[in-house]
Rosetta silent file (secondary structure, phi, psi, omega in degrees, C-alpha in Angstrom):
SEQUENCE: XXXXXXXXXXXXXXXXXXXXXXXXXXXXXXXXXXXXXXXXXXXXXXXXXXXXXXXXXXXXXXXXXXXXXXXXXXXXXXXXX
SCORE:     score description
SCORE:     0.000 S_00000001
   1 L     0.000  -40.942  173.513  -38.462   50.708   24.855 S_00000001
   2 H   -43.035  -41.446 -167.957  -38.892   48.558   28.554 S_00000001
   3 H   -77.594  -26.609 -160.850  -39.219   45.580   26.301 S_00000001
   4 H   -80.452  -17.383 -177.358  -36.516   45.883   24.341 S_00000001
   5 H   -77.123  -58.854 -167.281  -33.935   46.313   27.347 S_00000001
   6 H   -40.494  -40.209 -178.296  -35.696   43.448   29.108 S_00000001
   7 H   -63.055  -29.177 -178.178  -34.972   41.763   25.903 S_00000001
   8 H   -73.196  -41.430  174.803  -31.535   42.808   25.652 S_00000001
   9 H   -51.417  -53.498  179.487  -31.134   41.780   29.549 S_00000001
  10 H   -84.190   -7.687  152.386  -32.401   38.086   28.635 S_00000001
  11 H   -49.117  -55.772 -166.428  -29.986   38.165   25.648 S_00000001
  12 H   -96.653   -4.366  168.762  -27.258   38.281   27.334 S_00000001
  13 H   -85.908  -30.432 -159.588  -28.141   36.017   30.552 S_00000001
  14 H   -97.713  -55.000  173.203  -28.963   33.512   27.611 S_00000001
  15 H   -51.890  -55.827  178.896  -25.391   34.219   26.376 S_00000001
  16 H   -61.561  -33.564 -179.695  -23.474   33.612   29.623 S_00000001
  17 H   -67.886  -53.076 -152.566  -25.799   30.164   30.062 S_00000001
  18 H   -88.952   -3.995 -167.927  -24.697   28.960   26.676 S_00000001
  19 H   -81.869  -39.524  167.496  -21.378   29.812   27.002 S_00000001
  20 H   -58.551  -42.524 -145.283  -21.552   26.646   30.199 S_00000001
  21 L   -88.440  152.875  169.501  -23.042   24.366   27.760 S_00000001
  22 E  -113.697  136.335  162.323  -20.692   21.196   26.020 S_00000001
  23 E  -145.121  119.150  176.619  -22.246   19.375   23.097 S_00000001
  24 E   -85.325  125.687  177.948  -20.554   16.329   22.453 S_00000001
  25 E  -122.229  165.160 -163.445  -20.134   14.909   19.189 S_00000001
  26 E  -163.399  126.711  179.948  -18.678   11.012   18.306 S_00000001
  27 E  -165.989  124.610 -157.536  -17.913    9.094   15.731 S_00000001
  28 L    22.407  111.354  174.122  -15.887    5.750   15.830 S_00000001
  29 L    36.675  -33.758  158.208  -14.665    6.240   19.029 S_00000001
  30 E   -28.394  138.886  160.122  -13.749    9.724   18.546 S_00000001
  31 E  -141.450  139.570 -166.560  -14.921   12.186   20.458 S_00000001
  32 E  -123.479  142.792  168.298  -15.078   16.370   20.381 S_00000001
  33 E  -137.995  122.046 -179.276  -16.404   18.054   22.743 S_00000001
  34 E  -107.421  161.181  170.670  -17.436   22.212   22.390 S_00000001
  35 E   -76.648  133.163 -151.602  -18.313   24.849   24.303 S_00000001
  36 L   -63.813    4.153 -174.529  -21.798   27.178   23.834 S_00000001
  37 L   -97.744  -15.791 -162.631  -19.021   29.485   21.881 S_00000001
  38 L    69.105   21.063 -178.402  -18.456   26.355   19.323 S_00000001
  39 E   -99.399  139.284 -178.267  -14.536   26.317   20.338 S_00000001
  40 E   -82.778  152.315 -155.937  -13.760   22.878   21.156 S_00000001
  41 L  -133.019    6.073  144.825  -12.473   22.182   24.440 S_00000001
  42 L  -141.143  101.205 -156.944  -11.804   19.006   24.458 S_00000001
  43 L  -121.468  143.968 -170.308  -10.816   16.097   21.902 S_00000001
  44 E  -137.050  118.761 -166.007  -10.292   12.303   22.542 S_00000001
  45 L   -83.724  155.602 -171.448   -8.844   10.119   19.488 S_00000001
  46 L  -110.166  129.119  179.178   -9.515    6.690   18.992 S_00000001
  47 L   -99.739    7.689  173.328   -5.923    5.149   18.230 S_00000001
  48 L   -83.952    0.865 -176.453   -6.926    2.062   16.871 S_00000001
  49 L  -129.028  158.489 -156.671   -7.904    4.059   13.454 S_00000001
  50 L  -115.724  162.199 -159.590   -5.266    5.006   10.943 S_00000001
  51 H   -14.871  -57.092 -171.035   -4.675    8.832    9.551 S_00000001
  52 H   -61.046  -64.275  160.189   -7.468    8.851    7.163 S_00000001
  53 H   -36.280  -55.452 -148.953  -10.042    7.440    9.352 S_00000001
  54 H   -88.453   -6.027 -174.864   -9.309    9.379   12.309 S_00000001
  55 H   -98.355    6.115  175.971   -9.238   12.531   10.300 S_00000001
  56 H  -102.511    0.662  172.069  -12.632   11.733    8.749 S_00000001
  57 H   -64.284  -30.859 -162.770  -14.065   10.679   12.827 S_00000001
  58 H   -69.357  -69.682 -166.619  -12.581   14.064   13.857 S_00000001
  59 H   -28.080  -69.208 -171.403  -14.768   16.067   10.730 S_00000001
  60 H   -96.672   33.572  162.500  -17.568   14.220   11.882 S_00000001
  61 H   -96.776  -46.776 -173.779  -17.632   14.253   15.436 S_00000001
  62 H   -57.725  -53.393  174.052  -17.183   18.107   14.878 S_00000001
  63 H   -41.456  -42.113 -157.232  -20.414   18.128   12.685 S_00000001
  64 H   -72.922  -22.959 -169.551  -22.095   15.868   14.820 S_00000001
  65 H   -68.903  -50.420  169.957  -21.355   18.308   18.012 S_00000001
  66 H   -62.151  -49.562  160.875  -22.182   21.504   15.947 S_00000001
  67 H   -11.136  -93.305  131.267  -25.391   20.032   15.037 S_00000001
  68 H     7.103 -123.925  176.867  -26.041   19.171   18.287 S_00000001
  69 H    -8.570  -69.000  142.512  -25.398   22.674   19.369 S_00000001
  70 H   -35.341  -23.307  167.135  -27.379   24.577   16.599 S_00000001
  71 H   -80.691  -19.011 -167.610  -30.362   22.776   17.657 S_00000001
  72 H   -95.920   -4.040  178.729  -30.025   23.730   21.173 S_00000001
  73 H   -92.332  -39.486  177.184  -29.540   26.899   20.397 S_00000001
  74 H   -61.633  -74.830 -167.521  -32.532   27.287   18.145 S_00000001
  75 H   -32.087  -64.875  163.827  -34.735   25.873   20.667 S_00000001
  76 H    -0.068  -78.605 -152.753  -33.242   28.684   23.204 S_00000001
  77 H   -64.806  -37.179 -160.048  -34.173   31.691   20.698 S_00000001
  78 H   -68.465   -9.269  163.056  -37.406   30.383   19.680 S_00000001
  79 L   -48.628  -51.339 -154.257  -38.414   30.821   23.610 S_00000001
  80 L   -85.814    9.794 -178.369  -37.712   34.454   23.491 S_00000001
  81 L  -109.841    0.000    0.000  -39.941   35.084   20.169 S_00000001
């Protein structure tokens, strides 16, 4: 029962840490940047690219960020198992 509240205790100190972290993602000049919640908190357009381009840099800056993120996140969990 000790372990699992210790566990629950490093849950949620592991929550509040990731909650700090930015993972940046970029593509042609684009750039997104999220928060350990995956809401993006910042985005910076390249204006030199026209609709279509910048709305496929945006898609894949956001992939590239979430990526990003899910890995760093993995890495986290697999510590506590």
């Amino acid at each position: 029962m000790f372990d699992k509240l210790k566990q629950l205790r490093e849950l949620k100190k592991m929550q509040g840490e990731m909650q700090k972290q930015r993972y940046e993602g970029e593509s042609r000049g684009t750039k997104l940047v999220l928060n350990g919640t995956l809401m993006a908190t910042e985005v910076f357009l390249n204006a030199e690219l026209g609709v279509k381009e910048q709305e496929e840099a945006v898609r894949n800056a956001f992939n590239d960020a979430v990526k990003k993120a899910q890995m760093a996140m993995a890495q986290q969990f697999s510590g506590l198992m």
